[in-house]
N, C-alpha and C positions, 0 to 999 in steps of 0.2 A: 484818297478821299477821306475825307475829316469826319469825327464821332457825331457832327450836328448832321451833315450832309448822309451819309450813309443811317443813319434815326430818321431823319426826315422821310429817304427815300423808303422803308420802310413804315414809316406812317402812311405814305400817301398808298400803300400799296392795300393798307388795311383801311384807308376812309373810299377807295374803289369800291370794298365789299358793301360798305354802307348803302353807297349809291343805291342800289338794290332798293332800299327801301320806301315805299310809298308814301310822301310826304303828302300830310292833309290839312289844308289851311285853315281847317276845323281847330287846330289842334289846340288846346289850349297852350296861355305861356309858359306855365311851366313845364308844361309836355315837353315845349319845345327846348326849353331851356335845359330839361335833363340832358334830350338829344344832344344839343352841344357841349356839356358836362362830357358826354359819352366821347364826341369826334374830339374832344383834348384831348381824352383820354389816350387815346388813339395815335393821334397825329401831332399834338405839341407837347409831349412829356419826353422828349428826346433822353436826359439824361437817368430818367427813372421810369416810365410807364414800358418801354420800349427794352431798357436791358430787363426789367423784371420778365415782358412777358417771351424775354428769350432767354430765360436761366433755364439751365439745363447740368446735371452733373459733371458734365465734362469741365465747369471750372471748378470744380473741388481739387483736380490736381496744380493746379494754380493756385489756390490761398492754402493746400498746404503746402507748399514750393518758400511763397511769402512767407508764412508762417517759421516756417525752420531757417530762413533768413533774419528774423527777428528775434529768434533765439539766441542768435548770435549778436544781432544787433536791435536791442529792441529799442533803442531812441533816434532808431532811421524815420524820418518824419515820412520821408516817402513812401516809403515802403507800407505803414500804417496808410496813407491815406488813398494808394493802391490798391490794400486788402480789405480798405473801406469799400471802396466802390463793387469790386467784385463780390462783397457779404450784400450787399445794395442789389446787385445783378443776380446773386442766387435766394434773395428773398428773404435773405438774413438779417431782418434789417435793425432789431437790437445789438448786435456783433456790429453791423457796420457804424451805428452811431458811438457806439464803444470805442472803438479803433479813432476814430473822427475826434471825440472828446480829446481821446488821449494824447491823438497829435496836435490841438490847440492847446493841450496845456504845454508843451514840448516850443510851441512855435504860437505865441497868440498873435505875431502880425503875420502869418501867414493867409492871404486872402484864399488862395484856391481852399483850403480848409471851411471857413465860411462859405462856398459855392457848395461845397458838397457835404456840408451838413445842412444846408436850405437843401438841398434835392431829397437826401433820405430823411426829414425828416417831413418835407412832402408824403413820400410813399408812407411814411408811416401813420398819416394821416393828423398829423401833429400843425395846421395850417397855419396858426397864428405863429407859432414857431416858426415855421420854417418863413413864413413871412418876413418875418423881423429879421433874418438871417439874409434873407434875399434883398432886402432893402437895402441895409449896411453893404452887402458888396458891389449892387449897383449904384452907390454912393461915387464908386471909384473905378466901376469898370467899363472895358470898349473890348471892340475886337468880338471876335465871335462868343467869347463866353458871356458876354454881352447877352448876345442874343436868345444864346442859351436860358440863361437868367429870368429875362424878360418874359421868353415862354412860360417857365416853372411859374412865376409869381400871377399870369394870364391864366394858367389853371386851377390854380389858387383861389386868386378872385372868383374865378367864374364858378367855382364849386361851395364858394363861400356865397353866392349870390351879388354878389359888386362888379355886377356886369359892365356898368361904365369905365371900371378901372381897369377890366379885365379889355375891354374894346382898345383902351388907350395903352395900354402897353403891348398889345396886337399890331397898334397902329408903329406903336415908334420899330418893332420889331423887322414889321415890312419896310419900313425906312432904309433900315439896314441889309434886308434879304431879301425882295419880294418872293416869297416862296407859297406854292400854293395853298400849302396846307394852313399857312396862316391866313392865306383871304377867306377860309372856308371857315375856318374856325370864327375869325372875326363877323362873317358874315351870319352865320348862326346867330351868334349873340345879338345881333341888330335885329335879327326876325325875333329873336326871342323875345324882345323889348319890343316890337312894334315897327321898328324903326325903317319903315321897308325902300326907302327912298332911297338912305344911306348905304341899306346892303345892297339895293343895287349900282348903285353908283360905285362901292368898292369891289362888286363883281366886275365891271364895268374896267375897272382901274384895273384889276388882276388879269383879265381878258386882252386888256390894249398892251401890256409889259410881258406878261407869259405864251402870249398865243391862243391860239382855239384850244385852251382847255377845255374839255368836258363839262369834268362836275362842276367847275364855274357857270360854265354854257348854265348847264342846267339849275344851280342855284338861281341864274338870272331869270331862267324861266318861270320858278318858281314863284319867285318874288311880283314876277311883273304878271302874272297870271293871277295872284294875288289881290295885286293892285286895278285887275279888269286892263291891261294896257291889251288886248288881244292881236292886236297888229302888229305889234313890236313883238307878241311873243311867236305870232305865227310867221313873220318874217325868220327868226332865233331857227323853229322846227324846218323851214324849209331851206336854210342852207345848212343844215344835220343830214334832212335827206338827200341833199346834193352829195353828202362828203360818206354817209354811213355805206358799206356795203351790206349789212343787215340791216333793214328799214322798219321793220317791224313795228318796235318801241315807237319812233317817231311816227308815224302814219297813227298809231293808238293816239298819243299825246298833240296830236292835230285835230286826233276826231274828238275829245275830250274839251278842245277849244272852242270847235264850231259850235260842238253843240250848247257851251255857255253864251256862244254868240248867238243863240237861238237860231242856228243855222242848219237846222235837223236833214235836210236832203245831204248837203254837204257833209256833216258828220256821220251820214249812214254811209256814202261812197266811201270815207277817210278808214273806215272799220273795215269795207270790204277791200280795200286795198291792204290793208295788215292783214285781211285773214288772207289774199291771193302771197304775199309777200311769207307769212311762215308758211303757209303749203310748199314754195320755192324752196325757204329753206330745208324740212322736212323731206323734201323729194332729193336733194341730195345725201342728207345723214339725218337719221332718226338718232337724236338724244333726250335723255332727260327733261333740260333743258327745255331747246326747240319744244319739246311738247308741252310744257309750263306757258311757255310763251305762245303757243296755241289758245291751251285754255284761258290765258288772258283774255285772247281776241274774242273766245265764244264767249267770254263770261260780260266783255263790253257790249255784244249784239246782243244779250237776252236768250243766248243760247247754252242753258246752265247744264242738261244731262250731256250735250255735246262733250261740253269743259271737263267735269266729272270726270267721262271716259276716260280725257287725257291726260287727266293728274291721276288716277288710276292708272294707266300704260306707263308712265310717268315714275309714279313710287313702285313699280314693279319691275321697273330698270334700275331703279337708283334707291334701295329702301333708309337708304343716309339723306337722302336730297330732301330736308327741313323743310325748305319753303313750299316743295310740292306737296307734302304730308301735310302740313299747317294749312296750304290752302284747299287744300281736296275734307276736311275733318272741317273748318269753314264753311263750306260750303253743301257739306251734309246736314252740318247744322244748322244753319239758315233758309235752307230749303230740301227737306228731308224728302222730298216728293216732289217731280217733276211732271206729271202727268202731260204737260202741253210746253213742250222746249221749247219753242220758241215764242219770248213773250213782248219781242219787239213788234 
């Protein structure tokens, strides 16, 4: 497995955790737009966001290995731009551009040197630089560091605010890879901008070439929920419930539809089928979790000292579990007093 492919497949392992989070079509753009600053972050910085946030000391015996190897031989280009990447990977990243400099004065038609002084000089936050680095070598390259390329300069743009340019080098990207974490990334960028037609027609495109992705599924959802298509979204939820073994989530995200469809009987049935569905689950294993996702369902029916409870039992299982702590301290604060729970 190759450096893009095994980055990727951890990006896409950390834009799963994202999912998590409750996407609000309130949000403003640039809200949204940090958000997909964020999921680059994440998912298309393969050759820098991805070693940084796996540097760990164990390669210190590795650049000093390099290093007494260039003592010996210090006009090995290679070897510099090895111990480049690794100062890159442990967060070093004035040593790495050092090392970098020093093997294009050694080798100035060396291309791979331009690739990986655009990457660390990305991390270093140096954009227009590394910009102009990443141009020049996509002047002249193909092949996978192509692709690689093309991400860097996509997170570039999009953190620069040149979200058009960042969409288009998205686009040529999946040309070459359809990989999901580029449809997500790119699809962000088009919510970010407005664009809602376009991301879902590239969900659409990512879903027809990858299969029943998920976070696609659900980006599509978002989008077309968005845009009021309610029948198309609620077609999306119920072949989820066909395929989900935990139904929960979707039976919530059904009842949240009807009831934009003004369909309040139906989305009051949709709510008691998710709260019968985590009781199911619940009744086999009490977690964390599972009880988060209770107080979801009681906090959709109007049933907030219910919810409380359960993110209470909740953070008293789990006193690390974030999201139950954030939402139980939410919900204290928003409504300090329950006197009459049920307000449905």
């Amino acid at each position: 497995m190759d450096r893009f492919t095994q980055s990727l497949n951890k990006g896409q392992k950390a834009v799963s955790q994202l999912s998590v989070m409750k996407f609000h079509p309130e949000a403003t753009c640039e809200w949204r737009l940090l958000l997909a600053s964020c999921l680059f972050s994440l998912v298309m910085h393969p050759m820098v966001c991805v070693e940084m946030v796996a540097a760990h000391p164990g390669l210190d015996p590795d650049i000093d290995e390099i290093t007494h190897e260039l003592e010996k031989n210090p006009q090995n280009v290679d070897l510099l731009i090895k111990r480049g990447q690794l100062y890159r990977s442990n967060g070093e990243l004035t040593d790495s551009l050092n090392d970098l400099d020093r093997a294009e004065e050694l080798a100035p038609d060396n291309r791979r040197i331009i690739l990986e002084r655009g990457f660390t000089l990305s991390a270093m936050g140096r954009d227009r630089d590394a910009e102009v680095a990443l141009d020049q070598y996509l002047e002249q390259a193909s092949g996978r560091t192509r692709l690689d390329a093309l991400a860097e300069r996509a997170h570039i743009h999009a953190r620069t605010g040149q979200a058009d340019l960042a969409i288009a080098d998205f686009t040529s990207a999946i040309s070459m890879h359809p990989a999901m974490a580029l449809y997500l990334a790119r699809g962000e960028l088009h919510e970010s901008l407005g664009h809602l037609e376009e991301a879902a027609s590239g969900y659409r495109d990512g879903l027809s070439r990858l299969g029943n992705a998920i976070l696609l599924k659900k980006g599509l959802i978002r989008v077309e929920t968005t845009r009021k298509r309610y029948d198309e979204v609620l077609t999306l939820i119920d072949d989820e419930l066909d395929r989900a073994s935990v139904k929960t989530e979707w039976h919530l995200r059904r009842a949240e539809v009807l009831a934009a469809m003004g369909k309040d009987q139906a989305a009051q049935s949709a709510h008691e089928q998710a709260l019968a569905e985590a009781n199911r689950v619940l009744g086999k294993r009490v977690t964390a979790t599972h009880l988060v996702t209770r107080a979801k369902v009681y906090i959709a029916m109007g049933r907030l000292q219910q919810a409380k409870n359960e993110l209470q039992m909740a953070v008293q299982r789990a006193p690390r579990f974030a999201e139950a702590s954030e939402l139980l301290k939410k919900l204290e604060a928003d409504y300090p007093s329950t006197p009459n729970e049920d307000l449905n």
